[in-house]
Every structure is written in structure tokens, then in C-alpha cells.
N, C-alpha and C positions, 0 to 999 in steps of 0.2 A: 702758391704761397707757403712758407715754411711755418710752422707750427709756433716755433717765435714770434712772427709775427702776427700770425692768427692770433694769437696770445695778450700781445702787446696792441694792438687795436682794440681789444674786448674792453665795454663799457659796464657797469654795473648797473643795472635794472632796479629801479625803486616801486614797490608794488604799497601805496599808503607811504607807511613810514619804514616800510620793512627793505632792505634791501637784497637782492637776488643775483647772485654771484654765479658764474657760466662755471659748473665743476672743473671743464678744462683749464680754468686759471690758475685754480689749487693745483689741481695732478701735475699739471708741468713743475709749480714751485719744490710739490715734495715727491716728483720722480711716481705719478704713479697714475695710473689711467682713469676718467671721467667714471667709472662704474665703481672703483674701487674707493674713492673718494665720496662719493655716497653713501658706498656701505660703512665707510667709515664715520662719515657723521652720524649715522641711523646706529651703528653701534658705540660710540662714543672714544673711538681710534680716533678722532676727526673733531676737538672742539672748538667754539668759539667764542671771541669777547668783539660784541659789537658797540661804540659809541660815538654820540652825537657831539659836534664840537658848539659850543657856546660864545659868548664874546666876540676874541677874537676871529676865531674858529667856528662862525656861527656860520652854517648853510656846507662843511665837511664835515666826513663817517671816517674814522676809524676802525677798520674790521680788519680782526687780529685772526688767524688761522694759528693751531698750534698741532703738531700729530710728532708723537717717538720725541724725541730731543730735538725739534726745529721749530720754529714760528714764520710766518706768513704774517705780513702787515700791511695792507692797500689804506691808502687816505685817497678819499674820492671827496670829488665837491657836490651839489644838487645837480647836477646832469648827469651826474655816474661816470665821468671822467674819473682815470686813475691819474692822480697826480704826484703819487710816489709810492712805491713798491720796495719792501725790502723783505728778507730773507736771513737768518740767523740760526746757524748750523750746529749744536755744542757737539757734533760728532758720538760718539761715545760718553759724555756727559750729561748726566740729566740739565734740562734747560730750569736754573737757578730760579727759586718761587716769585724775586722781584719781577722776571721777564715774563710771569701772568698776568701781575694785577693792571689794572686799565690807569691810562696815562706813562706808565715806564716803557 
């Protein structure tokens, strides 16, 4: 099985209310391997904006990966199903302060 797909199968693990992300998911988005992607959230290379959807949105996570000028976004519903993934690159540009705050 190619590592894409490895990838693209992975579910998201809910431990309480917390959610638990397989590192491989990140490393693949931003190019860098399950170890390195730890060290980076334990050193703050690696941050995150996790939230809960309400209303509409009530029972889907929002969890936002950010490292260097990229972001990482999974919406998952209550099984930990990914039900969209997207990735935003500003290259050599710092990633713009609106593309932190939760909900943009």
C-alpha cells in the first residue's frame, strides 16, 4: 500500500473530548517524517487550532495544523472520519495573521 493511501485511510482517534491525530498524517501534508513532526509540536515548529462545530456543525472538529508558511486543516465528524482535508502553501510568504484565527 502506498503511503497515500496509508494516509488517506487514517481516522482520527478521539480519546474523551480530545482528539489524536496519527503524526504520519501531518508529515505527509508538510513533507516531513512522523518523528520530526513531534519534535515539532513539543517545540512549537508544529502548532495547532483545534475546534468544535456547533449548530450546524454540531458532532465535526476542525483541526488546523500550521508549521513555516503552510497550514494543514482536517474537518472530521464523531467517528474520526476525515471528511475534508486541505493544505495551503504561501511558499515564501508568511501565512497572512487572518489564516490563524479559528473559523477563517
Amino acid at each position: 500500500m502506498s503511503k497515500q493511501a496509508e494516509t488517506t485511510e487514517m481516522r482520527v482517534a478521539f480519546h474523551g473530548d480530545d482528539p489524536c491525530i496519527d503524526a504520519r498524517l501531518v508529515a505527509q501534508a508538510f513533507a516531513l517524517t512522523p518523528e520530526q513532526v513531534m519534535a515539532g509540536l513539543r517545540d512549537g515548529a508544529i502548532t495547532t487550532l483545534t475546534e468544535r462545530g456547533s449548530g450546524a456543525d454540531a458532532g465535526r472538529w476542525r483541526l488546523t495544523f500550521f508549521h513555516d508558511n503552510c497550514r494543514l486543516r482536517l474537518i472530521v465528524d464523531e467517528t474520526g472520519t476525515i471528511l475534508q482535508r486541505s493544505r495551503i502553501d504561501f511558499g515564501e510568504t508568511p501565512l497572512p495573521p487572518a489564516m490563524r484565527r479559528p473559523g477563517d
